[in-house]
N, CA, C and O atoms as CSV, one atom per row, in Angstrom:
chain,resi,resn,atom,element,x,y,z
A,1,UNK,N,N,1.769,6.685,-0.428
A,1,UNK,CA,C,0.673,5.960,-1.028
A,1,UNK,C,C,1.198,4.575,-1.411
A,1,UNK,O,O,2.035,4.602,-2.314
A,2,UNK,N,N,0.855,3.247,-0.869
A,2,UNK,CA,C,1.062,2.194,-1.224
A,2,UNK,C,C,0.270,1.378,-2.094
A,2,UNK,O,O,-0.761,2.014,-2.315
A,3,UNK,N,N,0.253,0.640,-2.499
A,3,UNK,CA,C,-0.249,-0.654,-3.149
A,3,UNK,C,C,-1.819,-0.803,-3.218
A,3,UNK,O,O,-2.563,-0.575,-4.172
A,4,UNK,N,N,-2.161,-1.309,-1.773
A,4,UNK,CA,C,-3.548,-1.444,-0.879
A,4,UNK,C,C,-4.412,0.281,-1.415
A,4,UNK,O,O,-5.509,0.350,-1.969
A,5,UNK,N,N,-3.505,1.494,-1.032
A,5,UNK,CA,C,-4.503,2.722,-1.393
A,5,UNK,C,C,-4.695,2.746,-2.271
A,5,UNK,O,O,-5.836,3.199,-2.360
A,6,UNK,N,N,-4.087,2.410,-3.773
A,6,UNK,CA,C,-3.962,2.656,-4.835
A,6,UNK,C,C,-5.389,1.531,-5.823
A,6,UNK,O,O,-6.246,1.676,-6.695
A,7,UNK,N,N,-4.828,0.466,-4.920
A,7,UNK,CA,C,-5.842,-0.505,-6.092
A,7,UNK,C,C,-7.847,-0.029,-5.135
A,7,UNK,O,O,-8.950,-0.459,-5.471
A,8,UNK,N,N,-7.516,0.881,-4.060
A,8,UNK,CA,C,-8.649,0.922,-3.422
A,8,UNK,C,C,-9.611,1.954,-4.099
A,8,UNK,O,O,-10.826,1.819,-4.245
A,9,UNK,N,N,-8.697,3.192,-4.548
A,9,UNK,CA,C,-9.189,4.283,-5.001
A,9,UNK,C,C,-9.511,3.726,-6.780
A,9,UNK,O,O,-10.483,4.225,-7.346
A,10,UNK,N,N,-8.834,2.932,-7.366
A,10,UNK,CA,C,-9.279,2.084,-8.438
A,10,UNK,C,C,-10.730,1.733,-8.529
A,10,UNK,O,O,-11.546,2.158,-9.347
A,11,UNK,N,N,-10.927,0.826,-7.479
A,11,UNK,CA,C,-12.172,0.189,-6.866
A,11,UNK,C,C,-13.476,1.362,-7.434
A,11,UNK,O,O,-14.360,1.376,-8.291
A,12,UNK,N,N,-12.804,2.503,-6.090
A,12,UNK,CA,C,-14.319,3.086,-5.999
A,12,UNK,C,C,-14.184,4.140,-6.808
A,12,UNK,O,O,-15.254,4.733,-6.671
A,13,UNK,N,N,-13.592,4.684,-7.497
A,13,UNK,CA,C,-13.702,5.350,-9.140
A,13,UNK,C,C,-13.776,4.771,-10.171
A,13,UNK,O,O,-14.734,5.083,-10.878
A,14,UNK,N,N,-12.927,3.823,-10.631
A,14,UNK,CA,C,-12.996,3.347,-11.586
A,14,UNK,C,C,-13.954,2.548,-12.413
A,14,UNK,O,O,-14.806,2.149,-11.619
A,15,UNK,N,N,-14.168,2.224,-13.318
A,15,UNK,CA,C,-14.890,1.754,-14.459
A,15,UNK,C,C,-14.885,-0.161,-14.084
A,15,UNK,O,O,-15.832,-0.942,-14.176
A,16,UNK,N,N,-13.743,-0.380,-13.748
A,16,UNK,CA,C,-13.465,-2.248,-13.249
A,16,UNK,C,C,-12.491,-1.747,-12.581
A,16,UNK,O,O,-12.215,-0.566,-12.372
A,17,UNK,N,N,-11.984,-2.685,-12.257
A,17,UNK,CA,C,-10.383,-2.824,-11.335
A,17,UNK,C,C,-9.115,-2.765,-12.037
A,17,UNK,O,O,-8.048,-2.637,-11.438
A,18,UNK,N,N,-9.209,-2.854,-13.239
A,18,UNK,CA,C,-7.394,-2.352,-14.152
A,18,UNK,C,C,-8.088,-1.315,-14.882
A,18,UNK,O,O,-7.745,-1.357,-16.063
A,19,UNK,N,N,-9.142,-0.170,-14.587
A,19,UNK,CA,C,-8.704,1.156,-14.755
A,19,UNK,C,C,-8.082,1.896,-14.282
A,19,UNK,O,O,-8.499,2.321,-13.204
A,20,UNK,N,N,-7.001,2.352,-14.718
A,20,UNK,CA,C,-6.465,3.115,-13.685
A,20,UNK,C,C,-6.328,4.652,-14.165
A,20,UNK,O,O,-6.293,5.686,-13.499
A,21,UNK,N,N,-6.262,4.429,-15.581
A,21,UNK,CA,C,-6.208,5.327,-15.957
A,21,UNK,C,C,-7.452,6.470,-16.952
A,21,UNK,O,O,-7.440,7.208,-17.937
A,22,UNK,N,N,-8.273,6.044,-16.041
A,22,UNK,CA,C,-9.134,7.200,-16.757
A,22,UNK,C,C,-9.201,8.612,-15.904
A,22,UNK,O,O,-8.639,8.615,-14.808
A,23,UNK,N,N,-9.875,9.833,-16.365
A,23,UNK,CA,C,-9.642,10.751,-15.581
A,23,UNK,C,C,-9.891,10.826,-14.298
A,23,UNK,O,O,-9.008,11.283,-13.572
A,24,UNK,N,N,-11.158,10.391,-13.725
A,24,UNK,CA,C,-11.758,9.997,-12.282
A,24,UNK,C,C,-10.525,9.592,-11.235
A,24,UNK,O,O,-10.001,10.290,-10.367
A,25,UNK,N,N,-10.244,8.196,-11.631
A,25,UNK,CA,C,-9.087,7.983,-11.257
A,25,UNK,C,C,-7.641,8.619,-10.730
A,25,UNK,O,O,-7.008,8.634,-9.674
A,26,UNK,N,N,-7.498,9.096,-11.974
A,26,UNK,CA,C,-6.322,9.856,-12.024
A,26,UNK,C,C,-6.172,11.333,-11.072
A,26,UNK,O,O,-5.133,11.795,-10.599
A,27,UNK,N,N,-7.328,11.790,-10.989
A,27,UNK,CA,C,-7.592,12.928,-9.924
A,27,UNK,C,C,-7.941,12.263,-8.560
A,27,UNK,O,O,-7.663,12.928,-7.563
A,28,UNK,N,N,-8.490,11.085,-8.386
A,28,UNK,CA,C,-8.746,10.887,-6.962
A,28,UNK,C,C,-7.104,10.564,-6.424
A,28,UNK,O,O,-6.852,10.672,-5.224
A,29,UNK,N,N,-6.110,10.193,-7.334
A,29,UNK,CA,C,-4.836,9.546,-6.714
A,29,UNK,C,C,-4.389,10.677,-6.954
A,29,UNK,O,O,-4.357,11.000,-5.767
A,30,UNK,N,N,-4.109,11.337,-7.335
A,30,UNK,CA,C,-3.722,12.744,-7.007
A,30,UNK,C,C,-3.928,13.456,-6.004
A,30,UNK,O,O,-3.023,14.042,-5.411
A,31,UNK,N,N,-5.224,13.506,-5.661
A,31,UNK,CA,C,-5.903,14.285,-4.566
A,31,UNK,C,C,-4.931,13.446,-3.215
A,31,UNK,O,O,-4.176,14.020,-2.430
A,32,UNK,N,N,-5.159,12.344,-3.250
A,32,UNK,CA,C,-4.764,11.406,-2.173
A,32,UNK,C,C,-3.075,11.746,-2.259
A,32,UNK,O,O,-2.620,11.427,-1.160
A,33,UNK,N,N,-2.099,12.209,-3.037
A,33,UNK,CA,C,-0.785,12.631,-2.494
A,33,UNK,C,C,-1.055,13.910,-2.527
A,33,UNK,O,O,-0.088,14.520,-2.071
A,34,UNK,N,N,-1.836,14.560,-2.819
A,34,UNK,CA,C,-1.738,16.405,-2.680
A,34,UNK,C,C,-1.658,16.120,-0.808
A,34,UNK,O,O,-0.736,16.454,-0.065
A,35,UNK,N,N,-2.563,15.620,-0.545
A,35,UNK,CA,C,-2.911,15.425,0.732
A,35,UNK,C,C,-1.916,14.615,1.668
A,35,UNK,O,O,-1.780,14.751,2.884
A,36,UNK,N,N,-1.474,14.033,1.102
A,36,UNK,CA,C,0.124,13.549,1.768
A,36,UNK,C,C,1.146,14.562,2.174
A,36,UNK,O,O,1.608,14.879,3.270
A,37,UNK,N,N,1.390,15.036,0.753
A,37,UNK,CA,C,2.407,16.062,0.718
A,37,UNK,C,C,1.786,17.237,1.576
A,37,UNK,O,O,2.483,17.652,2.502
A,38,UNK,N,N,0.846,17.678,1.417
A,38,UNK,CA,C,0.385,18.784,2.029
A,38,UNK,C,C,0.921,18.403,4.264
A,38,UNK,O,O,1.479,19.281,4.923
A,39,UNK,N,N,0.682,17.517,4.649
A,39,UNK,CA,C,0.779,16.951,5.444
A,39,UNK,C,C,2.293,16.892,6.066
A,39,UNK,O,O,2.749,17.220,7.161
A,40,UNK,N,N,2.739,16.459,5.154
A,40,UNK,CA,C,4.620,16.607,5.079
A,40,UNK,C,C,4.820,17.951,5.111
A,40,UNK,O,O,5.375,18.283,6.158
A,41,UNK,N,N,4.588,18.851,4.379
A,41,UNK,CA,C,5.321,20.447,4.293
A,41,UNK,C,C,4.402,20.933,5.869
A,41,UNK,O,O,4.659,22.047,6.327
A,42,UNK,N,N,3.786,20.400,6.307
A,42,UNK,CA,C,3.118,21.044,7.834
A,42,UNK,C,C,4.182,20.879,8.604
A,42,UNK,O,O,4.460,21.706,9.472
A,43,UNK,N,N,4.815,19.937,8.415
A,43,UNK,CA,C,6.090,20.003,9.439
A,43,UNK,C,C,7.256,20.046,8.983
A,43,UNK,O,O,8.167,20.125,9.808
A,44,UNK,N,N,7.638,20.000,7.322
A,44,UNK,CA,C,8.800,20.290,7.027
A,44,UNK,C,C,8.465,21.298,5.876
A,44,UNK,O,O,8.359,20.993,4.688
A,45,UNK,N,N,8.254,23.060,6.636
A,45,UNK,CA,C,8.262,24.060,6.027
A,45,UNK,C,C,9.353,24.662,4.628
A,45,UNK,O,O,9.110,25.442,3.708
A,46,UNK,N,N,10.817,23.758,5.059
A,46,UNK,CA,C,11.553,24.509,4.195
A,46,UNK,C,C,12.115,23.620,3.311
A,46,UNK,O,O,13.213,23.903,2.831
A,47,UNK,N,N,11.301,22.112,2.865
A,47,UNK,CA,C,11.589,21.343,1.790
A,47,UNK,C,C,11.003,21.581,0.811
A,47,UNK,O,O,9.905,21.057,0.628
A,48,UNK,N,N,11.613,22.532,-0.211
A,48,UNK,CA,C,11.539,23.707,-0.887
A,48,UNK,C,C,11.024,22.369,-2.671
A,48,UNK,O,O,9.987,22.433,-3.332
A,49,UNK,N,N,11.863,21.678,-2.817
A,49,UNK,CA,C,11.890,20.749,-3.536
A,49,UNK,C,C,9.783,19.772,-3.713
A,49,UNK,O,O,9.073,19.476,-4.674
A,50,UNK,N,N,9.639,19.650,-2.217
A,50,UNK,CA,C,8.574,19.098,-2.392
A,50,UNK,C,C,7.180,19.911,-2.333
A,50,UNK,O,O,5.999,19.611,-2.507
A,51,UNK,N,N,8.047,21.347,-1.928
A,51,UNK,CA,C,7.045,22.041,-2.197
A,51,UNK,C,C,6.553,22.574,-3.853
A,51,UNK,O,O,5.553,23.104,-4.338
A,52,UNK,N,N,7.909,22.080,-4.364
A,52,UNK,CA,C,7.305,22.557,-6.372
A,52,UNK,C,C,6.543,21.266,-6.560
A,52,UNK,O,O,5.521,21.397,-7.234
A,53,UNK,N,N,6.835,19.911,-6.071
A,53,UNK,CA,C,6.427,19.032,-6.423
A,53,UNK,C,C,4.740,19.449,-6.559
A,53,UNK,O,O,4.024,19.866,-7.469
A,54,UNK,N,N,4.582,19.146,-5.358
A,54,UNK,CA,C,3.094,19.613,-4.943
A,54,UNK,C,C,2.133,20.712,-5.859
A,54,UNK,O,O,0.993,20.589,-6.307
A,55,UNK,N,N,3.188,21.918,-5.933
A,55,UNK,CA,C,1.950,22.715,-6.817
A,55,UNK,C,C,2.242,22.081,-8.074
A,55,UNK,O,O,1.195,22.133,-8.720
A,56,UNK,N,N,3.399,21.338,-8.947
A,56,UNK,CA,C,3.178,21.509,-10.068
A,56,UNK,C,C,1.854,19.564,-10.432
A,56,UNK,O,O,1.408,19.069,-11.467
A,57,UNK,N,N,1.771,19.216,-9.169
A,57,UNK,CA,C,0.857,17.972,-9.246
A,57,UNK,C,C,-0.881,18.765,-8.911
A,57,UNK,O,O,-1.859,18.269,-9.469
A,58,UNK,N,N,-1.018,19.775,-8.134
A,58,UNK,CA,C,-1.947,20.615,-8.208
A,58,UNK,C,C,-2.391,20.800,-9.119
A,58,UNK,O,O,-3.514,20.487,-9.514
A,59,UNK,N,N,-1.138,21.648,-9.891
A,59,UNK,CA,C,-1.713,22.175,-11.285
A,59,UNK,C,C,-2.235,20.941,-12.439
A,59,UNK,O,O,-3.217,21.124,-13.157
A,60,UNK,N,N,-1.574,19.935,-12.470
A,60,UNK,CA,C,-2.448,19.196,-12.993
A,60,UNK,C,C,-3.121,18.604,-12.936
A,60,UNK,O,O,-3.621,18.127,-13.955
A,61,UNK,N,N,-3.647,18.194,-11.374
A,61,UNK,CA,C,-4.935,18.207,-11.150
A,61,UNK,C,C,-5.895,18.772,-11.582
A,61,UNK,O,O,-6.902,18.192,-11.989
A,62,UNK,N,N,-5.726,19.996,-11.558
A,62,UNK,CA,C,-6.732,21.421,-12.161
A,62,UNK,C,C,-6.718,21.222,-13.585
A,62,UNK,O,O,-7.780,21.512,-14.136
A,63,UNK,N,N,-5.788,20.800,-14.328
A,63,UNK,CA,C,-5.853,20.758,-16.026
A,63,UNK,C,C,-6.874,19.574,-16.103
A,63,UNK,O,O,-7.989,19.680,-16.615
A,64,UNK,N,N,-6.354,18.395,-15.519
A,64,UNK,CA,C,-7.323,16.793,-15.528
A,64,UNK,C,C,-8.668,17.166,-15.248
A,64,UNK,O,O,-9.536,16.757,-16.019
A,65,UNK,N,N,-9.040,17.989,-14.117
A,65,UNK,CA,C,-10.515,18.095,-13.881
A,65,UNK,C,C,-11.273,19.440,-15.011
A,65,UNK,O,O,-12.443,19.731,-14.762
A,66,UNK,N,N,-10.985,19.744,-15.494
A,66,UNK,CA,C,-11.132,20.948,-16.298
A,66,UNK,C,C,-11.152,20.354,-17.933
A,66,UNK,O,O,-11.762,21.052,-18.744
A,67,UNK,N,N,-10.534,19.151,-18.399
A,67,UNK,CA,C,-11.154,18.365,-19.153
A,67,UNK,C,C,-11.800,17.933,-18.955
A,67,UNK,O,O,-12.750,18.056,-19.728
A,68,UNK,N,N,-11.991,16.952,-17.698
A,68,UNK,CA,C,-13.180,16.377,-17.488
A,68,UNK,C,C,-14.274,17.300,-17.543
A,68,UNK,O,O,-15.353,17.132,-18.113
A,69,UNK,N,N,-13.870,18.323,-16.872
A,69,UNK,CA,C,-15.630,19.102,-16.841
A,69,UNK,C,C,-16.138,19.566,-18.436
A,69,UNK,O,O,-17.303,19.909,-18.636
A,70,UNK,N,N,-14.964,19.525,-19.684
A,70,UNK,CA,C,-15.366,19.717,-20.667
A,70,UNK,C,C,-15.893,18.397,-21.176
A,70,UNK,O,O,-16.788,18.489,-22.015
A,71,UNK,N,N,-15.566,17.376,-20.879
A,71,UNK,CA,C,-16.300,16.009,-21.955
A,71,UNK,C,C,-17.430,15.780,-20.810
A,71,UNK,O,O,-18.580,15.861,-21.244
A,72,UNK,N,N,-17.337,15.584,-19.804
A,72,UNK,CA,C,-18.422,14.755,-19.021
A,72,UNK,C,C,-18.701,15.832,-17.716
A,72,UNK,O,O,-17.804,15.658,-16.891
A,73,UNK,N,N,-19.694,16.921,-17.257
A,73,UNK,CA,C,-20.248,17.166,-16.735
A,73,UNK,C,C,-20.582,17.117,-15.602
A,73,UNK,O,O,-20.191,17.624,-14.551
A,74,UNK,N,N,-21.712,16.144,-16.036
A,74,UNK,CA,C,-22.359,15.339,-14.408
A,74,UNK,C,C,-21.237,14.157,-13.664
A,74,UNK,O,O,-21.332,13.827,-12.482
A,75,UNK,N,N,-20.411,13.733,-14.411
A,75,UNK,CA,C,-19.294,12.838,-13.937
A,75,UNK,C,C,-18.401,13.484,-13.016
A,75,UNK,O,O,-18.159,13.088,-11.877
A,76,UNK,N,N,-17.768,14.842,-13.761
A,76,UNK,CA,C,-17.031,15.747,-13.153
A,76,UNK,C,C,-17.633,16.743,-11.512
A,76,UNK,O,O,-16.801,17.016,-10.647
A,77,UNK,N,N,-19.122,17.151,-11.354
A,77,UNK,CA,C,-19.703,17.525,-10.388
A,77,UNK,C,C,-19.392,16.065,-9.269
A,77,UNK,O,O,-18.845,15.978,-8.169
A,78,UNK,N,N,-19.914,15.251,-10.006
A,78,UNK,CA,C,-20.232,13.699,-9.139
A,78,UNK,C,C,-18.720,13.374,-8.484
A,78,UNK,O,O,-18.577,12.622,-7.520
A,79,UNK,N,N,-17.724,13.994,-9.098
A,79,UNK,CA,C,-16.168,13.529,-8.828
A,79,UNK,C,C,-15.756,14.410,-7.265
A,79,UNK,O,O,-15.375,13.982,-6.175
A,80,UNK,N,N,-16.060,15.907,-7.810
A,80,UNK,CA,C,-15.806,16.560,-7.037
A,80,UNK,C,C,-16.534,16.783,-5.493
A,80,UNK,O,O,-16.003,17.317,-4.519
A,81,UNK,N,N,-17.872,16.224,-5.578
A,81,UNK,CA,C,-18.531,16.051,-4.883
A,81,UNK,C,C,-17.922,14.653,-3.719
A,81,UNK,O,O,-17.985,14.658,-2.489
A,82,UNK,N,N,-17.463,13.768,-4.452
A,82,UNK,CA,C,-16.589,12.633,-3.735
A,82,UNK,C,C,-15.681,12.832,-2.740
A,82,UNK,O,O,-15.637,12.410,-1.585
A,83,UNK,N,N,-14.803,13.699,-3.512
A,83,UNK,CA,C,-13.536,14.037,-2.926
A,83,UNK,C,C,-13.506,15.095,-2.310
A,83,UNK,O,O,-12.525,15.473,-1.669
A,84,UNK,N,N,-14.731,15.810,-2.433
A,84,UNK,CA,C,-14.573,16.938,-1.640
A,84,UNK,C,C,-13.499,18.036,-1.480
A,84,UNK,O,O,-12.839,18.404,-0.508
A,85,UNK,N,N,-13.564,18.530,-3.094
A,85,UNK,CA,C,-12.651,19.914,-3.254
A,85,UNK,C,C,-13.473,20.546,-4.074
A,85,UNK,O,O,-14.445,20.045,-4.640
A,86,UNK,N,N,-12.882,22.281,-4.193
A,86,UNK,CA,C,-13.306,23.037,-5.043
A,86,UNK,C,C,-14.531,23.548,-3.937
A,86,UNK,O,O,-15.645,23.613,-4.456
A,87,UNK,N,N,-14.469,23.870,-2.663
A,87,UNK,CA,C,-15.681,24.308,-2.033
A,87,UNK,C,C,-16.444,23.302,-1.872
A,87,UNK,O,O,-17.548,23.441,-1.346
């Protein structure tokens, strides 16, 4: 993930352009290296190292969206609906 992806996924989640850190955010750039990494272990099965990486960035994915779905709702459906996880 470089520079260019990073301030892009800013763009179209975020609140202005130096949010970076609100939850929206923070799960779409997540999603975007789950999906990296996921990509990498397809062909390097036994890099055992990036495979903890991965679930333990999963798992907090799942904690981040699971607040969100407790403060904001329709934000959190609207998120997941974006990115297209969770079914």
């Amino acid at each position: 993930m470089n520079l260019k992806n990073k301030q892009e996924i800013v763009k179209a989640y975020g609140k202005n352009e130096k949010d970076t850190g609100s939850t929206a955010v923070q799960v779409a750039m997540m999603s975007q290296k789950i999906s990296e990494l996921t990509e990498h272990l397809k062909s390097n099965q036994k890099d055992f190292a990036t495979k903890r990486g991965l679930l333990m960035m999963v798992g907090k994915r799942k904690r981040l969206l699971s607040y969100l779905k407790a403060q904001n709702l329709d934000e959190y459906r609207e998120l997941i609906k974006k990115l297209g996880i969770r079914g």
